[in-house]
MIKOL-169566 format. One record per residue: residue number from 1; residue in three letters; x, y, z of N, C-alpha, C, CB in turn. Coordinates in pm, whole numbers, plus 50000, padded with zeros to 5 digits. Atoms other than C-alpha are relative to their C-alpha. Glycine has a CB too. Layout:
<nodes>
     n   res     n_u     n_v     n_w    ca_u    ca_v    ca_w     c_u     c_v     c_w    cb_u    cb_v    cb_w
   NUM   ALA       X       Y       Z       X       Y       Z       X       Y       Z       X       Y       Z
...
</nodes>
This chain:
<nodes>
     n   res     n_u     n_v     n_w    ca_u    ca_v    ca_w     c_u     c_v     c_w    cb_u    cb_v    cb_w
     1   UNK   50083   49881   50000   50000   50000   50000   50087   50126   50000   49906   50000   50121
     2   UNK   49906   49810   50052   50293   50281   50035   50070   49989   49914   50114   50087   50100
     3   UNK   49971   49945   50144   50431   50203   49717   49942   50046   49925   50035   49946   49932
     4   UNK   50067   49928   50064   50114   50291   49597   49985   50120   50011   49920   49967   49998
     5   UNK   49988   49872   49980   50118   50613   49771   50118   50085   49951   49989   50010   50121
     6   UNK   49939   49946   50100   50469   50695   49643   49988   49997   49878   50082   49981   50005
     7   UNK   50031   49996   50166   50386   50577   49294   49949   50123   49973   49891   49892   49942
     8   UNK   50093   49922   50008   50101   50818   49310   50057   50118   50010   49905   49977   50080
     9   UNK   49941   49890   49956   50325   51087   49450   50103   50071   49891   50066   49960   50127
    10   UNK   49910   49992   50083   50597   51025   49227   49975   50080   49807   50035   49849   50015
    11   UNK   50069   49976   50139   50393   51042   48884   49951   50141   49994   49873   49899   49975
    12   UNK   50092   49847   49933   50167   51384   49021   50173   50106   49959   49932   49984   50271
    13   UNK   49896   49910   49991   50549   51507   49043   50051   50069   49856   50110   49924   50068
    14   UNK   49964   50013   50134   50676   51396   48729   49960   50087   49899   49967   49892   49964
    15   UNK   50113   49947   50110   50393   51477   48506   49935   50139   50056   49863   49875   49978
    16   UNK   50094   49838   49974   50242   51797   48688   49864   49944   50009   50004   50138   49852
    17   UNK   50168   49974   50046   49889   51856   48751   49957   50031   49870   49939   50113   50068
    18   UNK   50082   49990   50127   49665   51825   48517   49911   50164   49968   49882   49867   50018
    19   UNK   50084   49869   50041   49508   52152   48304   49864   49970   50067   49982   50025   49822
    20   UNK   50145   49946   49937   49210   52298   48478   49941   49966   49899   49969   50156   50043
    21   UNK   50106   50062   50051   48884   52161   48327   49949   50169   49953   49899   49886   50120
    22   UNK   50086   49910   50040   48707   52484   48084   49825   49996   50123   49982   49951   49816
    23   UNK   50142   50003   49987   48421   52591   48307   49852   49975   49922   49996   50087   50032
    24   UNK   50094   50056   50112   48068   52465   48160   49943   50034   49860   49910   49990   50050
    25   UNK   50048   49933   50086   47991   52734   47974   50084   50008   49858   49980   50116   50063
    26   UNK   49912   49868   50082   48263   52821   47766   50012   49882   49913   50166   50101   50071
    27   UNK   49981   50134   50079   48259   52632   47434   50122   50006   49907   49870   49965   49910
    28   UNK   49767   49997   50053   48643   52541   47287   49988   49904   49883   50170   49891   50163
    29   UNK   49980   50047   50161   48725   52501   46957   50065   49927   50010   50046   50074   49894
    30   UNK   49866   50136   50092   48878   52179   46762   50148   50085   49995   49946   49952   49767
    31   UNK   49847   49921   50070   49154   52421   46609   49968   50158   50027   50027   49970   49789
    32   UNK   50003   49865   49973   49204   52765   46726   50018   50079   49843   50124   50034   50116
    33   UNK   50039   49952   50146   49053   53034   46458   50041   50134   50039   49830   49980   49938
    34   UNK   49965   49882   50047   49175   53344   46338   49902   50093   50073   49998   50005   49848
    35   UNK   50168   49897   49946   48967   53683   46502   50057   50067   49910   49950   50093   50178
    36   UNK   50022   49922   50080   48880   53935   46285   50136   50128   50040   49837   50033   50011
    37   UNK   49917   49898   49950   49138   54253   46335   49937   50101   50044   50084   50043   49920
    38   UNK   50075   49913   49987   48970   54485   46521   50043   50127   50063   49913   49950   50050
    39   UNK   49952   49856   49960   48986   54864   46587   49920   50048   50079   50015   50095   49899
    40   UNK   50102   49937   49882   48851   55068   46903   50113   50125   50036   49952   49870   50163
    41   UNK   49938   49856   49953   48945   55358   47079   50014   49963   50181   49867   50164   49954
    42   UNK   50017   50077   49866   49074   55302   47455   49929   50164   50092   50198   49914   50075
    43   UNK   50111   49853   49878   48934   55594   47763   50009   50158   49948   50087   50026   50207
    44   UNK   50015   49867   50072   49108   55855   47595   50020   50046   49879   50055   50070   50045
    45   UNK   50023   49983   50179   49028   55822   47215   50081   49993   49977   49953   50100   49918
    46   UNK   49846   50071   50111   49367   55671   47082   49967   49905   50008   50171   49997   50032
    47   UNK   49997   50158   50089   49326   55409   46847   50049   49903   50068   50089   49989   49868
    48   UNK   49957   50134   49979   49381   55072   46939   49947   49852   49917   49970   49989   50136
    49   UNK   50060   50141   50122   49355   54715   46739   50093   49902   50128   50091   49994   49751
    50   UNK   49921   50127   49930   49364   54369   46919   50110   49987   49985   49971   49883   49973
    51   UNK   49873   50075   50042   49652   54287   46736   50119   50100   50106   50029   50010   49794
    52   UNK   49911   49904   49834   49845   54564   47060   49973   49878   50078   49904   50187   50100
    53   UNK   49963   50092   49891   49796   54294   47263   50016   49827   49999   49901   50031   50090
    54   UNK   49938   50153   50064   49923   53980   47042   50112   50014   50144   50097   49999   49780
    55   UNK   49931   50050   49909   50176   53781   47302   49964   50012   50172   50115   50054   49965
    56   UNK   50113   50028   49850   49929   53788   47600   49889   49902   49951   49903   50167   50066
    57   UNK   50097   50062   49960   49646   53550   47684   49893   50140   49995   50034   49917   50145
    58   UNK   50093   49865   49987   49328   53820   47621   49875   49926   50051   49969   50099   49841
    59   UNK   50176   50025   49990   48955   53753   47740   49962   50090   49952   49918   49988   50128
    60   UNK   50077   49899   50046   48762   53979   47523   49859   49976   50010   50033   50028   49876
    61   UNK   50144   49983   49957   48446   54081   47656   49923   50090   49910   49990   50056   50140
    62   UNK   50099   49880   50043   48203   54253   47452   49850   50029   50040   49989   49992   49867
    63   UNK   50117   49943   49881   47948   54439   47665   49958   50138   49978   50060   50003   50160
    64   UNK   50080   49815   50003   47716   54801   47675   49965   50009   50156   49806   50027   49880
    65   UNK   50051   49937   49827   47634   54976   48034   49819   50004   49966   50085   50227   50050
    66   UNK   50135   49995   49971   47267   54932   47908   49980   49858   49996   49911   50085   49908
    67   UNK   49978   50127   49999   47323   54549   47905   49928   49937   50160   50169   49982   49974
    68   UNK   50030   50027   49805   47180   54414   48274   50130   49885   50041   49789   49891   50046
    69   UNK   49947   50159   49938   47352   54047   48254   50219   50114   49995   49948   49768   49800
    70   UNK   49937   49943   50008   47639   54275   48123   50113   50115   50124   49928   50021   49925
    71   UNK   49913   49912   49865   47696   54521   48430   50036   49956   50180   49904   50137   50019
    72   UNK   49939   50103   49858   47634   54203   48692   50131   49962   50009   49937   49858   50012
    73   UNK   49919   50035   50026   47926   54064   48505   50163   50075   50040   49954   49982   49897
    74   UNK   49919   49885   50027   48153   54380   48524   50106   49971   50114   49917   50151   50007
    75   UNK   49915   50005   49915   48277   54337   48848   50077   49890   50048   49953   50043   50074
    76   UNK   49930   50135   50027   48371   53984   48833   50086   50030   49931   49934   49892   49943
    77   UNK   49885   50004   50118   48593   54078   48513   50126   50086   50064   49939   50082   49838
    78   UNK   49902   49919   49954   48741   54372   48698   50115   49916   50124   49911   50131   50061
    79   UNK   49969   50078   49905   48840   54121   49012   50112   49953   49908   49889   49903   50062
    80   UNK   49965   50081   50106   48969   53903   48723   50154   50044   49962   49892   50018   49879
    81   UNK   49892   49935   50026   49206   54150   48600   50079   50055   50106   49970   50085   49924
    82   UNK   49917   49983   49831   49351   54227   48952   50060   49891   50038   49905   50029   50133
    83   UNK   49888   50133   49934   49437   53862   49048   50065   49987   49884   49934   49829   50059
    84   UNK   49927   50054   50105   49552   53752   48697   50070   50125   49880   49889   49893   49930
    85   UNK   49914   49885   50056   49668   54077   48492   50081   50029   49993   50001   50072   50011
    86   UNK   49864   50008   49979   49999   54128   48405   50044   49993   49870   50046   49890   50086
    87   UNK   49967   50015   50092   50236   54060   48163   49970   49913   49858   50070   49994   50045
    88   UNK   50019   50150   50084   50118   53742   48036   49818   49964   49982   50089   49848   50118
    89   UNK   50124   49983   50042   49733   53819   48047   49903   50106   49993   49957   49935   50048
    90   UNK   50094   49825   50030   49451   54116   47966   49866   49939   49994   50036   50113   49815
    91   UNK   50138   49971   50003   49117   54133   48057   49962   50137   49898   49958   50025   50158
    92   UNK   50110   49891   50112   48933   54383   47720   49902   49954   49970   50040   50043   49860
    93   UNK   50179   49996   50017   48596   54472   47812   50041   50155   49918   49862   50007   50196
    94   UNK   49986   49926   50106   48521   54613   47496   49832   50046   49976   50079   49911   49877
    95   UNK   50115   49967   50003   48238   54834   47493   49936   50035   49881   49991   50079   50072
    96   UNK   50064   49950   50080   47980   54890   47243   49914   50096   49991   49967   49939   49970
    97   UNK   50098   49888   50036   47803   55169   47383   49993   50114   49914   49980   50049   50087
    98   UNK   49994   49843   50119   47688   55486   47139   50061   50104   50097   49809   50079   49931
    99   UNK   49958   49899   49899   47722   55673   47432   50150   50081   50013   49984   49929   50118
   100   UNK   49882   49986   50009   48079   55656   47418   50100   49964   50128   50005   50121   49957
   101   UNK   49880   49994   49882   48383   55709   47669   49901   50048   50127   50150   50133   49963
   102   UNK   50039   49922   49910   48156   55933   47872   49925   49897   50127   49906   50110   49925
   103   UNK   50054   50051   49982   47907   55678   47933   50052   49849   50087   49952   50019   49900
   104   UNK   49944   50135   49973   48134   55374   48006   50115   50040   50120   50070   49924   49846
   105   UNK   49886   49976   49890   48392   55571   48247   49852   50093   50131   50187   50146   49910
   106   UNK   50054   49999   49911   48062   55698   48456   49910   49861   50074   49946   50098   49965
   107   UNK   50047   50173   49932   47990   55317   48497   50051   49952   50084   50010   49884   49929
   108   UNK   49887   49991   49942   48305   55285   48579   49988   50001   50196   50060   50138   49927
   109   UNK   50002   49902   49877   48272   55534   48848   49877   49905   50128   49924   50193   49929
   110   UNK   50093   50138   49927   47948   55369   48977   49994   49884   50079   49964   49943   49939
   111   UNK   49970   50138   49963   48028   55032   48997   50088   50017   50067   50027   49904   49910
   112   UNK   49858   49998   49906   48361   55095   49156   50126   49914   49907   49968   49902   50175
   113   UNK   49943   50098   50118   48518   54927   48847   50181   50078   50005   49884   50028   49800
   114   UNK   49872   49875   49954   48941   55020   48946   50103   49897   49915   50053   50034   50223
   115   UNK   49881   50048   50101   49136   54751   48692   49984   49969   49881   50061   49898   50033
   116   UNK   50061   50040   50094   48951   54745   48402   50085   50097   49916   49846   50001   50006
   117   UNK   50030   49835   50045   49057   54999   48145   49938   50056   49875   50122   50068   49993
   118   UNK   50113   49981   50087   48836   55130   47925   50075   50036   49837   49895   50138   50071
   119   UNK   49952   49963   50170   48818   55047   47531   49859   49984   49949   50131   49876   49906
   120   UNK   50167   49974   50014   48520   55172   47365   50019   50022   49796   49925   50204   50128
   121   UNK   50049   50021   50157   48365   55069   46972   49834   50057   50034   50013   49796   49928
   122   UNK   50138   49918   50029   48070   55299   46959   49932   49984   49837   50040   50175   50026
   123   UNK   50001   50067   50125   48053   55183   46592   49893   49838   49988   50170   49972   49977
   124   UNK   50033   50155   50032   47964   54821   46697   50015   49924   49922   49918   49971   49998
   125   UNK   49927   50076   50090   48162   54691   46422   50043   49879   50056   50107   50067   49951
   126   UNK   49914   50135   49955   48367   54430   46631   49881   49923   50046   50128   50019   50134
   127   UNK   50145   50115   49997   48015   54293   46731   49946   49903   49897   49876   50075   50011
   128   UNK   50075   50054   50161   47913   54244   46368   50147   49884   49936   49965   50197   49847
   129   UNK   49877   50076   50047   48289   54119   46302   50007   49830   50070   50142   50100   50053
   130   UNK   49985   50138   49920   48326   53859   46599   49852   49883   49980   50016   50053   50186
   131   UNK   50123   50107   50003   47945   53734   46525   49980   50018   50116   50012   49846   49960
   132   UNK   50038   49987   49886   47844   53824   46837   49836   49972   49953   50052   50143   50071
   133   UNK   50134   50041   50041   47510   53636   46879   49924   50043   50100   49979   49857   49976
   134   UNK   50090   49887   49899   47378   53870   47229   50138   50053   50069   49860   49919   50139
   135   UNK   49878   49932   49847   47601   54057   47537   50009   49933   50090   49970   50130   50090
   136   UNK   49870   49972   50036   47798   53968   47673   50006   49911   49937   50100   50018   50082
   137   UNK   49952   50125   50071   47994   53759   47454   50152   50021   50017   49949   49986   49833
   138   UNK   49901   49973   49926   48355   53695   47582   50090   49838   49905   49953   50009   50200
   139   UNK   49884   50091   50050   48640   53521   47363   50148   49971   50070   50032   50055   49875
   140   UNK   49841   50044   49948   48938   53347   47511   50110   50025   49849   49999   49788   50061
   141   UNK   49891   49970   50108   49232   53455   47270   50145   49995   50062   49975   50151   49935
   142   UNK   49850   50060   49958   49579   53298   47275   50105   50099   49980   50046   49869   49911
   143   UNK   49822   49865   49978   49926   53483   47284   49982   50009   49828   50249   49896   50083
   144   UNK   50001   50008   50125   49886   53406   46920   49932   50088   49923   49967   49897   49974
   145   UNK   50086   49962   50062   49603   53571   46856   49869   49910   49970   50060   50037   49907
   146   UNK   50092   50093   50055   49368   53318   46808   49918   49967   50082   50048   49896   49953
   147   UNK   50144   50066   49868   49007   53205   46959   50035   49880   50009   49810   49993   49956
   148   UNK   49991   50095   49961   49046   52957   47121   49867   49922   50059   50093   50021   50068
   149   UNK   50162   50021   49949   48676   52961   47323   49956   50142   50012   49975   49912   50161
   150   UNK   50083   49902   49981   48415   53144   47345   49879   49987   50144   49934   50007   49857
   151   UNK   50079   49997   49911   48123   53233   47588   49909   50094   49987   50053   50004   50099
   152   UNK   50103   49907   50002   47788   53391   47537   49917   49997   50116   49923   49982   49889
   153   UNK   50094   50003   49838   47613   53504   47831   50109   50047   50158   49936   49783   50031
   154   UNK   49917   49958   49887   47733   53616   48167   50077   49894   50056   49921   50058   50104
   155   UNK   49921   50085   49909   47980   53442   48379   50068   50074   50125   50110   49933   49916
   156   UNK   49895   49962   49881   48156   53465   48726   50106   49952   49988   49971   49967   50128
   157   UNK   49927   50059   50051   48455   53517   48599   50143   50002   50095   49997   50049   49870
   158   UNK   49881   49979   49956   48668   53497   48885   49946   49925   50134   50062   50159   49998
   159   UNK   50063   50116   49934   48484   53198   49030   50132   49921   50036   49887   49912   49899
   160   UNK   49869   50028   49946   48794   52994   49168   49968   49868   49851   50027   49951   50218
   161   UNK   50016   50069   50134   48705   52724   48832   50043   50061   49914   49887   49969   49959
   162   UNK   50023   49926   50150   48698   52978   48597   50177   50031   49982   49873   50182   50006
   163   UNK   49849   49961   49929   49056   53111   48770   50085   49933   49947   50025   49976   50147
   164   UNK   49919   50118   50035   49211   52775   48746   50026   49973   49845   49932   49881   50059
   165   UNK   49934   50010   50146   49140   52715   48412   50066   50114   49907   49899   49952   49920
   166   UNK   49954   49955   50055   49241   53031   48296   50184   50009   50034   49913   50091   49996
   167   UNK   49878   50004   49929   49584   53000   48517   50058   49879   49885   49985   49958   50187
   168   UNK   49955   50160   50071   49617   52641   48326   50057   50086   49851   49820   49849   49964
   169   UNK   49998   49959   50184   49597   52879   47956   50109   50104   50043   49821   50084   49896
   170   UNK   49934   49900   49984   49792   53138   48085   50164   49927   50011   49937   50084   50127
   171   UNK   49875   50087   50085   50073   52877   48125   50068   49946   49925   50023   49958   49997
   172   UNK   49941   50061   50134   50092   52703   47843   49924   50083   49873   49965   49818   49991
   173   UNK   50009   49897   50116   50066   53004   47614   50112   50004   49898   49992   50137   50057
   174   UNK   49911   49994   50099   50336   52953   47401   49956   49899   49923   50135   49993   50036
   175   UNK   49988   50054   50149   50162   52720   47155   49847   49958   50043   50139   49861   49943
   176   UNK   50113   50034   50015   49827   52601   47068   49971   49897   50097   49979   49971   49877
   177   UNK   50017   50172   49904   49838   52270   47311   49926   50103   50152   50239   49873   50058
   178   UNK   50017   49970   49872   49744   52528   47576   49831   50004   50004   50084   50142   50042
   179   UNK   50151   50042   49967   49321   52409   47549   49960   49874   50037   49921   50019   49896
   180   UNK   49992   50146   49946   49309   52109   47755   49827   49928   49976   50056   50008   50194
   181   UNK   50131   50066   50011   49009   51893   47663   49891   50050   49858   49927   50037   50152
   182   UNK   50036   49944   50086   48933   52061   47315   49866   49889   49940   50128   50036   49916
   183   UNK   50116   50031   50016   48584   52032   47185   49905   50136   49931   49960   49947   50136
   184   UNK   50098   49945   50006   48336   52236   47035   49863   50030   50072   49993   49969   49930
   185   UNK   50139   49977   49935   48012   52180   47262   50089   50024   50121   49866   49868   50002
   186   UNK   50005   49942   49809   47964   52342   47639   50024   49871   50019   49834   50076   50104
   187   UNK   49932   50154   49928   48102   52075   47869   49885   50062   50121   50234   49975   50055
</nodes>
């Protein structure tokens, strides 16, 4: 019986833990796909395109402050970007309100929203681009650039699941192998 416990010990060592399991929602592509190139403006109207934050892990959120499931979500994402933010990952909640900057930095204010930072498509182009099929809709995107999963609908995204698995992608970001359990349908 305690060789089985070293065996067990030994292997766990060897091999590492296993990648965090995709929370239920989030449905993960066969082969990670190309995103569209998209252009926005960040809090204080200078241009920005995803492709500024190729060689990070991104979650792109696309959300409006007249959204409901949208502004429950907000503060989960902001949390999100406080524990995990950094060099090697980016929370962009990418707004679509008309309203503009004005509208999305007195939400801000509101909510108490303090690591987010604001990038705003008043256009709603990147909606029409990504196929966004309601709000939120929130793409996992690799250092590469590439979707990897998606997620329509709200999430708690800084649920200690959600965490893990993004900790798991955030590690093995240097090549496509980093979607453990690849699939197309919600798990």
């Amino acid at each position: 019986m305690r060789w089985l416990a070293v065996a067990i010990l030994v292997s766990i060592t060897v091999i590492g833990p296993a990648a965090a399991d995709p929370p239920k929602n989030f449905v993960l592509r066969d082969t990670p796909a190309p995103v569209p190139e998209l252009q926005f403006t960040d809090g204080e109207g200078n241009p920005q395109k995803l492709a500024d934050f190729r060689g990070k892990v991104v979650l792109l959120n696309v959300w409006a402050t007249w959204c409901p499931p949208c502004r429950k979500e907000m503060p989960t994402l902001d949390r999100l970007q406080a524990a995990l933010g950094g060099p090697d990952f980016k929370v962009v909640a990418l707004s679509i309100d008309r309203g503009g900057t004005e509208a999305v930095k007195k939400f801000h204010a509101d909510v108490g929203i303090q690591h987010l930072a604001i990038h705003i498509d008043p256009s709603s182009k990147a909606g029409f681009a990504l196929a966004t099929a309601g709000l939120p809709t929130t793409l996992l995107i690799d250092a590469q650039g590439q979707e990897v999963a998606r997620l329509i609908g709200p999430e708690e995204w800084d649920a200690p699941d959600m965490v893990a698995f993004l900790k798991s992608i955030i590690a093995r970001k240097e090549g496509h192998s980093s979607v453990p359990q690849q699939r197309d349908q919600p798990l």
